[in-house]
C-alpha positions in Angstrom: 16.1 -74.2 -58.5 15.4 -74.0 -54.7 12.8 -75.8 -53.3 10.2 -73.9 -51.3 10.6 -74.4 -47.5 7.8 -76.8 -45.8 7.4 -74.8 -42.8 7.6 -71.0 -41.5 9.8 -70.8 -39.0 10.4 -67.6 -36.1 12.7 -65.4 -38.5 9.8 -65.1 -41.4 6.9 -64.1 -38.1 6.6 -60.4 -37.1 7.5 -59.4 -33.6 3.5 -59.4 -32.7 3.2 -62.9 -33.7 6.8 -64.1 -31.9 5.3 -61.7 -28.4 2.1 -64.4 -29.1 3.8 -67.3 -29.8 5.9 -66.6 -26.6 3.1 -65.9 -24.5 1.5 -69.5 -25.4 4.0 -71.3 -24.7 4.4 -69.8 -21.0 1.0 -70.5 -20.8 -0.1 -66.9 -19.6 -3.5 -64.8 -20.7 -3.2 -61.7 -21.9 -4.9 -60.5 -18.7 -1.8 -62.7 -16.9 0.7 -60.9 -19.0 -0.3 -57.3 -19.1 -0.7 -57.2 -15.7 3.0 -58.6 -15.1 4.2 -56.1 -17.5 2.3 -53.5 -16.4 0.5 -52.3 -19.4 -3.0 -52.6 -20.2 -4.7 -55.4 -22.2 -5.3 -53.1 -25.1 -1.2 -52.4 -25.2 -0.4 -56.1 -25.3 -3.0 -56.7 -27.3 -1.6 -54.0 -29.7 1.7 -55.6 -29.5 0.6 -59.0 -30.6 -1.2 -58.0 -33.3 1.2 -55.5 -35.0 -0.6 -52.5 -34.1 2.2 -51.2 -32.1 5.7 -52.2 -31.4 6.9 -52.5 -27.8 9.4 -49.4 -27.2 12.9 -50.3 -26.3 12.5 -49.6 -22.7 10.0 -52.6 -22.7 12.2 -55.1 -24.7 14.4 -56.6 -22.3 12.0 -56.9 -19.6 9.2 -58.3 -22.0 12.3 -60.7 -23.1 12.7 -61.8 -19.4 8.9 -62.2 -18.4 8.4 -64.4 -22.0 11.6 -65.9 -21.5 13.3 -65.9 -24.8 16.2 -63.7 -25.9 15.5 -60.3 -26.6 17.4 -61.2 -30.6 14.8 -63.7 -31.0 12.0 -61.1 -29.8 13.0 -58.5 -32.5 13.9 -60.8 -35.1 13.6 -64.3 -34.6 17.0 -65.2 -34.3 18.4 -66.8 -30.4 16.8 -68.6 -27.8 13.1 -68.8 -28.7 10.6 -70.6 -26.4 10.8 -73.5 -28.0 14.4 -73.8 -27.6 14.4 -73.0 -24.2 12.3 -76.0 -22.7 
């Protein structure tokens, strides 16, 4: 019998809530953020909160500005924030 897990970690999160968890750790608003990216604060916001999903184009430079590895952005797997400080 296994043993349920103690804690979530970034592979069971969605990509909204790994784009949020990203953005906290760089310390960044969403005013900050969507104004680097060049979107509006209703498109990030959108993002974050699995409204929408980021198109392709976005990814990698999302990936850079957040800076985690674009694998952990879609799926949790790579260099998360956490990892990289």
């Amino acid at each position: 019998m296994l043993a349920p897990r103690a804690t979530a970690d970034a592979t069971d999160d969605t990509i909204g809530g790994r784009i949020s968890l990203a953005r906290d750790a760089i310390k960044l608003s969403i005013e900050e953020i969507s104004a680097i990216a060049g979107v509006t604060e209703e498109t990030w916001i959108s993002w974050e909160n699995d409204r929408a999903e980021p198109r392709a184009n976005r990814l990698d430079m999302m990936a850079g500005i957040l800076q985690v590895n674009i694998a952990w952005l879609l799926d949790g797997r790579g260099t998360g924030p956490v990892e990289a400080r």
